[in-house]
C-alpha positions in Angstrom: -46.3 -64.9 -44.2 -48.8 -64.2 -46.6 -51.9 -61.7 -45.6 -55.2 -63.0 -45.0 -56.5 -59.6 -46.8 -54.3 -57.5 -49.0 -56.3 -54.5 -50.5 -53.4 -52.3 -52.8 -54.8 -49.3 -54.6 -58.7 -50.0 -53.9 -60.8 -47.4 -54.8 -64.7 -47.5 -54.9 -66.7 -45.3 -56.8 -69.9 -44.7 -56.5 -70.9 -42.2 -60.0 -69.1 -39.1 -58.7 -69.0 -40.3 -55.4 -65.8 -41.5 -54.0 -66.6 -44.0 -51.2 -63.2 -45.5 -50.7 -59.9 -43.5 -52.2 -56.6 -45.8 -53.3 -56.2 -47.2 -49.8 -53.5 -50.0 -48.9 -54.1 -52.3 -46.2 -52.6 -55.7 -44.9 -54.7 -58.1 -42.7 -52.4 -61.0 -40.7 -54.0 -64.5 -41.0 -55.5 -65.0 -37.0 -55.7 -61.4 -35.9 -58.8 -59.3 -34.8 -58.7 -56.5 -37.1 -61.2 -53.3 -36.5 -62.3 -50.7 -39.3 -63.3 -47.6 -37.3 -65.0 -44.4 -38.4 -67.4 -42.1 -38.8 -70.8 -43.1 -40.3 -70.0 -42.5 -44.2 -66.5 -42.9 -43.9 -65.9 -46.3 -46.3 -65.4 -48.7 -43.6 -68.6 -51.0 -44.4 -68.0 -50.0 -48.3 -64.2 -51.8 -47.9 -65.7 -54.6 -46.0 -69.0 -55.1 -48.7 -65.7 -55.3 -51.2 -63.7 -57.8 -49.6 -66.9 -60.3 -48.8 -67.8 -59.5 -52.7 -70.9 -57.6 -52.0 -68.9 -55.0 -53.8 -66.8 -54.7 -56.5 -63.5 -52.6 -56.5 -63.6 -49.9 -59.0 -59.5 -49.7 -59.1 -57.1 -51.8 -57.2 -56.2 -55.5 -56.3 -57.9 -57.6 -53.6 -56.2 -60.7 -52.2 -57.4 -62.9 -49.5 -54.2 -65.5 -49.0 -52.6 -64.6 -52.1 -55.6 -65.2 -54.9 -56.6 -62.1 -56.3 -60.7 -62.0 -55.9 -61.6 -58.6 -56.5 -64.0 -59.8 -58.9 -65.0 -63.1 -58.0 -68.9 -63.3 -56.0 -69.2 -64.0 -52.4 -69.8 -67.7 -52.6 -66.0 -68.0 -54.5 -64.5 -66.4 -51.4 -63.3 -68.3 -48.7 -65.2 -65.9 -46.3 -68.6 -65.1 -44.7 -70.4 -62.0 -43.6 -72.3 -61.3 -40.3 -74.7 -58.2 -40.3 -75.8 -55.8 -37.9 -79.7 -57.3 -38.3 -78.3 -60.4 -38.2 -80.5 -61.4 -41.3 -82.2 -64.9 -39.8 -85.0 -67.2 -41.6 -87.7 -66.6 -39.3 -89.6 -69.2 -40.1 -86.7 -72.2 -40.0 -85.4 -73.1 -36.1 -81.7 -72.7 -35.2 -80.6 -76.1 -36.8 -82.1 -75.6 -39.6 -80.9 -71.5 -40.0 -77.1 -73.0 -39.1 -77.3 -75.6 -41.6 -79.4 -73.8 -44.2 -75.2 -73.0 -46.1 -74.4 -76.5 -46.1 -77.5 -77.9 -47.0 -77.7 -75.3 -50.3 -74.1 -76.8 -50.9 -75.7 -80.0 -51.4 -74.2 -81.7 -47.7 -76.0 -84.6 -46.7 -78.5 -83.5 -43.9 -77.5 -85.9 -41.5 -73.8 -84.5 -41.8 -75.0 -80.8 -42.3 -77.2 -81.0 -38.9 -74.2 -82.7 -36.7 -72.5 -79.7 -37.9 -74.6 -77.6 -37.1 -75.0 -79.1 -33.2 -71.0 -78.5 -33.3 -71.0 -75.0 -33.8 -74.0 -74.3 -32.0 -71.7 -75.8 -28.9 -69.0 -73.7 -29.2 -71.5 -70.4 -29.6 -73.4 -71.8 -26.3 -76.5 -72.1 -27.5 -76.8 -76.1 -26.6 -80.9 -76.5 -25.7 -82.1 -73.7 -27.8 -82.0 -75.8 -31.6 -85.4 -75.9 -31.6 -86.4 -72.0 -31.3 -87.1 -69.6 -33.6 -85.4 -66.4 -34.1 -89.0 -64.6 -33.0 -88.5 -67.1 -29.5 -84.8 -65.7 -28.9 -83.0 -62.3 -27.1 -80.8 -60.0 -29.5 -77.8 -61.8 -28.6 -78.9 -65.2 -29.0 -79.6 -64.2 -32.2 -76.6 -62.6 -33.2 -75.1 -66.1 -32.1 -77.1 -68.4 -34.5 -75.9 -65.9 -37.2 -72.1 -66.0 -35.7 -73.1 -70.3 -35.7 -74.8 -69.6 -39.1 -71.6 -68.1 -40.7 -68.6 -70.5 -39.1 -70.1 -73.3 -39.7 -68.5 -73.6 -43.6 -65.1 -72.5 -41.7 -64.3 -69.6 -43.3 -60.6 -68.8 -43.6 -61.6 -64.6 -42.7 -65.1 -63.9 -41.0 -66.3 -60.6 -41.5 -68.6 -58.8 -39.1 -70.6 -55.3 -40.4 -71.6 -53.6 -36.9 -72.6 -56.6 -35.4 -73.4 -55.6 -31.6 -74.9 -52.2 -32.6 -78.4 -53.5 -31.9 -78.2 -54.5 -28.6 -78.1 -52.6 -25.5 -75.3 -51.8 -23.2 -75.4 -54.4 -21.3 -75.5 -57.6 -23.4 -72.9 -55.2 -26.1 -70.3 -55.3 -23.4 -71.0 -59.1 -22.9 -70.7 -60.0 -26.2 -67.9 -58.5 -27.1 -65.9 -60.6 -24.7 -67.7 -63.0 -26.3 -66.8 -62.5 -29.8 -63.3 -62.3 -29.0 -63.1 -65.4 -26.9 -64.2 -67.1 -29.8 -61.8 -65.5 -32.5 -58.9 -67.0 -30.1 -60.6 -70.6 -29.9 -60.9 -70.8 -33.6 -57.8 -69.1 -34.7 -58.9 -67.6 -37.9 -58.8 -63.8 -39.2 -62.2 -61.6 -37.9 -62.6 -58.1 -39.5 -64.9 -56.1 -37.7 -66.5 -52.8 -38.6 -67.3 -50.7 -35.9 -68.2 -46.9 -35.0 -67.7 -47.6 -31.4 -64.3 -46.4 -30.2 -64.7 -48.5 -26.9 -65.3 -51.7 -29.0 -62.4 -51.1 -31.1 -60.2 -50.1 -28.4 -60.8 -53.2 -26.1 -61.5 -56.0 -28.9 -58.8 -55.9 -31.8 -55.7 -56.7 -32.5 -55.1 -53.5 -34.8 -56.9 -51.2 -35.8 -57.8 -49.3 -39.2 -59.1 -45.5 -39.0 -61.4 -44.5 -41.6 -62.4 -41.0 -42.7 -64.1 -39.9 -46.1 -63.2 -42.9 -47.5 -58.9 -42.4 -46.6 -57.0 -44.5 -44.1 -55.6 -42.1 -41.7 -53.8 -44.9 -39.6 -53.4 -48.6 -39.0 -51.6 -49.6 -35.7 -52.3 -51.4 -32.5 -55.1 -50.0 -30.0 -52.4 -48.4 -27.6 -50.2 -46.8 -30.8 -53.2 -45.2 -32.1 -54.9 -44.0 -28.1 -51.0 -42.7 -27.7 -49.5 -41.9 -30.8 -52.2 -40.3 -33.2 -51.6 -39.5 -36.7 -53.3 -36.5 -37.1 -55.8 -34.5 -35.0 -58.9 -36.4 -36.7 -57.7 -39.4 -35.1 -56.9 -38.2 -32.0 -60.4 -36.4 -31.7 -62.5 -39.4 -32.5 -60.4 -41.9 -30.8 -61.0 -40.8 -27.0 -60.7 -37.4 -24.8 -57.8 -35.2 -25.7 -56.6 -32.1 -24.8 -54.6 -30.1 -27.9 -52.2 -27.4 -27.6 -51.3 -25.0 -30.2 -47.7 -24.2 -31.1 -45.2 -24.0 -33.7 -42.2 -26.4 -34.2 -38.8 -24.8 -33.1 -36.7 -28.1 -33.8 -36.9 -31.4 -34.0 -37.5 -31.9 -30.0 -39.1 -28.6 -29.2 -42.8 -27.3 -29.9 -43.1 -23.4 -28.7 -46.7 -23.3 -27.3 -49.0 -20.3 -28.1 -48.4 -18.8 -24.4 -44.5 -19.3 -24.8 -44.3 -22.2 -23.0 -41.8 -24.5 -24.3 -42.1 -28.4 -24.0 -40.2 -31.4 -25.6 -42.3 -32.7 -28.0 -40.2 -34.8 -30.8 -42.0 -33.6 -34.1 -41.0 -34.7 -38.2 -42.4 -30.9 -39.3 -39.6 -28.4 -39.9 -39.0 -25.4 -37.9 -42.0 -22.8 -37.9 -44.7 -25.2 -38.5 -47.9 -24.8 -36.8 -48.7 -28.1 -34.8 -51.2 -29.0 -32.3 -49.9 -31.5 -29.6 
């Protein structure tokens, strides 16, 4: 099946800076995919890039096979939710769900019965009339989730969406946002520098650092499995042991111990497990 998002070879410079460095990475069409790191680490750079905010500096960029690595936002078949949620303040939630359609010269009347339809699926039936100013944090953040499906994009992309709410309405929201992803079936690509949200939410997930990929797998492959000892440092609690490799099932700890530990390094090297 063709990817939703194919990035081969992208690199993003920034002068001398290096924000993103020749990474490879396959989105499926209808998964939950995360991008987790590190504040710094690329993950919103890569995601500013695939919703055309950015342009690659090297490497191709596919969404379902087209190359648009240097087409502008409105020529992707995708839209962009952000952390502030970026409302009209002064237009009511019909009018800030419809403001994309109506700029795409719909008909009102069509654009507006639109708008009520999404607004019903993101449970905000009764509130059309408010104003962002008149509306909780997550209400908000659910006109802007309304605000970007309404044009049904084929891959929504989300940049830290739940990072300004508190605890509390976070946790209920991410429930939320993946309830939503199953109803509609389409790709959501979520940046995130919460390992609990990314852990519990996606699909797969992508780990970030200094603008590498250190590992792509599911949430349970990378809790159980992780590549190296960045990973398995940021992704949850860990306890590491020192040792050195004997053979190909046997780590010698520093105290002597031996344990069976299948490794890929050749005898004598030093390892943490």
């Amino acid at each position: 099946m063709t990817a939703a998002v194919e990035l081969t070879g992208i690199t993003k410079r920034f002068d001398d800076v290096v924000a993103v460095d020749n990474i490879d990475l396959e989105i499926a069409d209808g998964e939950f995919f995360a991008m987790l790191g590190p504040s710094g680490c690329g993950k919103t750079t890569t995601l500013r890039m695939i919703a055309g905010l950015e342009f690659p500096t090297m490497g191709s960029l596919k969404i379902f096979g087209d190359e648009v690595g240097t087409l502008p936002p409105n020529k992707r078949p995708v839209n962009t939710v952000f952390q502030n949620y970026a409302l009209f303040p002064h237009m009511d939630v019909i009018a800030n769900v419809s403001f994309g359609l109506r700029m795409q010269g719909i008909d009102k009347k069509v654009a507006t019965a639109s708008a009520r339809e999404m607004i019903k699926i993101v449970r905000l039936e009764g509130l059309e009339e408010r104003r962002p100013s008149q509306m909780s944090g997550g209400q908000q953040q659910r006109v802007a989730l309304a605000r970007a499906l309404v044009n049904h994009p084929k891959v929504l992309l989300l940049d830290e969406p739940l990072g300004a709410l508190d605890l509390k309405l976070r946790q209920e929201m991410q429930g939320e946002l993946k309830r939503l992803q199953q109803d509609l079936g389409i790709s959501f690509v979520f940046v995130t520098h919460d390992q609990e949200e990314a852990l519990t939410m996606s699909d797969r997930i992508a780990v970030m650092n200094d603008g590498q990929l250190l590992q792509v797998g599911t949430p349970e492959d990378i809790y159980e499995n992780p590549a190296n000892r960045f990973v398995a440092d940021f992704i949850g609690q860990t306890n590491l042991l020192e040792g050195t490799v004997e053979d190909s099932s046997t780590v010698c700890l520093a105290n002597g111990a031996r344990v069976h530990a299948p490794s890929a390094h050749g005898s004598g090297t030093k390892v943490a497990i």
